[in-house]
C-alpha positions in Angstrom: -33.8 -20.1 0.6 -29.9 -19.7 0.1 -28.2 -17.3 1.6 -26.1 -16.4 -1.7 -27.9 -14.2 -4.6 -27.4 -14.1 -7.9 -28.7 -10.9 -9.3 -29.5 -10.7 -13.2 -30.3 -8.1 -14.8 -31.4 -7.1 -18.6 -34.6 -5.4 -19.8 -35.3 -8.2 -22.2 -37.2 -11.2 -20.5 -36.4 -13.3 -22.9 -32.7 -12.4 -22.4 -32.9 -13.3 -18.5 -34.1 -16.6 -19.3 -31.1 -17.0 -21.7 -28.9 -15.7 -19.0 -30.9 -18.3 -16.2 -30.3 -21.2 -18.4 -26.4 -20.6 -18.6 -25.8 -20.2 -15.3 -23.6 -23.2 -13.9 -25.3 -25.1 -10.9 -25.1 -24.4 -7.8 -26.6 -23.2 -4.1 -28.0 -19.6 -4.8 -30.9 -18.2 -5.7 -31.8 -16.0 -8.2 -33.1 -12.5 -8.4 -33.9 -11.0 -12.2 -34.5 -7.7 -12.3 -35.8 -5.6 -15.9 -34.6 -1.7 -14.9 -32.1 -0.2 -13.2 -33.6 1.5 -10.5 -34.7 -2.2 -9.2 -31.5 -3.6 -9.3 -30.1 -1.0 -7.6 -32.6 -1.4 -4.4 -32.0 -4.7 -4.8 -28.6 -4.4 -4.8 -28.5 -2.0 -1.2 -30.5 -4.4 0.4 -29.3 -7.8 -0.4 -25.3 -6.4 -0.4 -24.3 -9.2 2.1 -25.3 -12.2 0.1 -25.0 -11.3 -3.2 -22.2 -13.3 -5.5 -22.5 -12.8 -9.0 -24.3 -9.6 -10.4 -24.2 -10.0 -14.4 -26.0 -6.8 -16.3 -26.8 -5.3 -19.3 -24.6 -2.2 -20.4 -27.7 -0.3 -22.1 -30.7 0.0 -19.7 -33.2 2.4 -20.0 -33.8 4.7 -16.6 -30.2 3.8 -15.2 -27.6 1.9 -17.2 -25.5 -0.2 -16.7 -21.9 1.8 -16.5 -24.0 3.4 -13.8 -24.7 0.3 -11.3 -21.1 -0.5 -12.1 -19.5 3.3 -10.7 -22.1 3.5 -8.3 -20.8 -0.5 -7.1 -17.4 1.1 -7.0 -17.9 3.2 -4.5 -19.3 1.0 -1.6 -16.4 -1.3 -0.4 -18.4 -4.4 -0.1 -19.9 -4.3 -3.4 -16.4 -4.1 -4.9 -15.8 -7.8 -3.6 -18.8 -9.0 -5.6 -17.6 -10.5 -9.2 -20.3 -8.3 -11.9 -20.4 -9.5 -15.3 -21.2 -6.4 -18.4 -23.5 -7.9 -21.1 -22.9 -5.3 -24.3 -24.0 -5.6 -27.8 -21.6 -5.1 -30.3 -22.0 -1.7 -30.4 -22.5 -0.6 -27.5 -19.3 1.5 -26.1 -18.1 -0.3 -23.1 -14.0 1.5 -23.6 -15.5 4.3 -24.3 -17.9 5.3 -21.2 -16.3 3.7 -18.7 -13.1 4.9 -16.7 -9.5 2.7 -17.8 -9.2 1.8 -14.3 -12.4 0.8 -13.9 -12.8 -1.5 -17.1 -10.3 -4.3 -15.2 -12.5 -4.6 -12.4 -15.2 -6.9 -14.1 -15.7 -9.4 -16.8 -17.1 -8.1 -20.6 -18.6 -10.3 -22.6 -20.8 -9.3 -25.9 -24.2 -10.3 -27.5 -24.0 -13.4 -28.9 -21.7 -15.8 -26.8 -22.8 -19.8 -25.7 -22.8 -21.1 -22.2 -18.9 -21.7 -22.1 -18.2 -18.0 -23.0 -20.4 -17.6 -20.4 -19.4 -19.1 -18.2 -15.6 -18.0 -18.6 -16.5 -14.3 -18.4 -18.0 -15.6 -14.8 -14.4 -17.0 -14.0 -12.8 -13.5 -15.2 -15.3 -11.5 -12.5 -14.2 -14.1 -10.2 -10.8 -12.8 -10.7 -11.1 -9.7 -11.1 -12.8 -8.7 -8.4 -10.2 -10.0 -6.2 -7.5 -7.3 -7.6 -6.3 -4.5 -5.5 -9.0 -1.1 -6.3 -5.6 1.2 -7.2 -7.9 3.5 -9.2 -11.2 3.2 -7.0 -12.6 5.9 -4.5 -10.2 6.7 -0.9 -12.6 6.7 1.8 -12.9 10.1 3.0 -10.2 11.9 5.6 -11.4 11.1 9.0 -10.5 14.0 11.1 -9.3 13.1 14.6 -8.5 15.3 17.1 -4.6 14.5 18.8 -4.1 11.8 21.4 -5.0 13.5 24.5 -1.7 12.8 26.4 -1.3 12.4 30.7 1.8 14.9 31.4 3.9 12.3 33.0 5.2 13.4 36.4 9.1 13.9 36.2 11.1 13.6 39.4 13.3 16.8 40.2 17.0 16.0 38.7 19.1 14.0 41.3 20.8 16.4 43.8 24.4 16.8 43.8 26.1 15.0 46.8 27.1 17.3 49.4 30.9 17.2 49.8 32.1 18.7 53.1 34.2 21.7 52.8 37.4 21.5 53.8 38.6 22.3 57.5 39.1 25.8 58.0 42.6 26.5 59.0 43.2 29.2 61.4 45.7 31.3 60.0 48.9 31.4 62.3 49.8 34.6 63.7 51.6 37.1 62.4 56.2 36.3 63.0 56.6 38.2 65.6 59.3 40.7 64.5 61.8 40.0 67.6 65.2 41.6 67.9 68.0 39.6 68.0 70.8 40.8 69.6 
């Protein structure tokens, strides 16, 4: 079995095998899913193989816009190119975040294999761009460096200079008388 994954997902069978048959070739297998729910245990447990996620925008249980902003908040699923399958009506600017929108390809109900296959390339692309509007992780709080007081030798001693010779003081003149 390969170790990359293509995940599909849409409620409609018939649309999977639509989806299957427009796939380019390739090395990776492929796991079709019908709900939401599914994918999304799927999706937590094969996160380091997966490649390509394409999915429908109007699922019943959990939608679509749903998997997408819950795969923007795990850092690895960010990296993996997802592909929104809408109908024509179906509000794709409207529900989801502006930010959000450029993360991952659009394409809407009906479109051929080359349309297809281009919105593929897009989430190829996209998913490579910087997450400027994505979840921070959280603040880790760290507790300071613990620091090793650093042992300072005492300040340098002045050099002793000997003090000067003591001169004995000469005695008094004596007060002689001339005569």
């Amino acid at each position: 079995m390969a170790d990359h994954k293509v995940l599909l997902l849409d409620d409609n069978p018939a649309s999977l095998g639509e989806l299957r048959g427009m796939l380019p070739g390739g090395n990776f297998s492929l796991i079709e899913v019908t709900d939401g729910k599914t994918a999304l245990a799927v999706i937590k447990q094969e996160v380091k193989n997966l490649r390509l996620i394409v999915f429908k925008f109007n699922l019943p249980q959990i939608s679509g816009w749903k998997i997408l902003s819950k795969a923007q908040e795990h850092p690895k699923l960010r990296e993996i190119p997802m592909v929104l399958v809408a109908e024509a009506q179906d509000p794709v600017a409207k529900v989801l975040p502006e930010p959000h929108r450029y993360y991952f390809a659009v394409i809407h109900k009906p479109f051929n294999r080359k349309a297809f296959q281009n919105a593929i390339k897009q989430a190829v692309h996209r998913a490579a761009l910087p997450r400027d509007g994505a979840p921070n992780p959280p603040a880790v709080k760290t507790a300071p460096p613990k620091t090793k007081p650093v042992a300072t030798p005492p300040p340098p001693q002045a050099a002793k200079v000997p003090a000067p010779p003591k001169v004995a003081a000469a005695p008094p003149p004596s007060r002689a008388k001339v005569a």
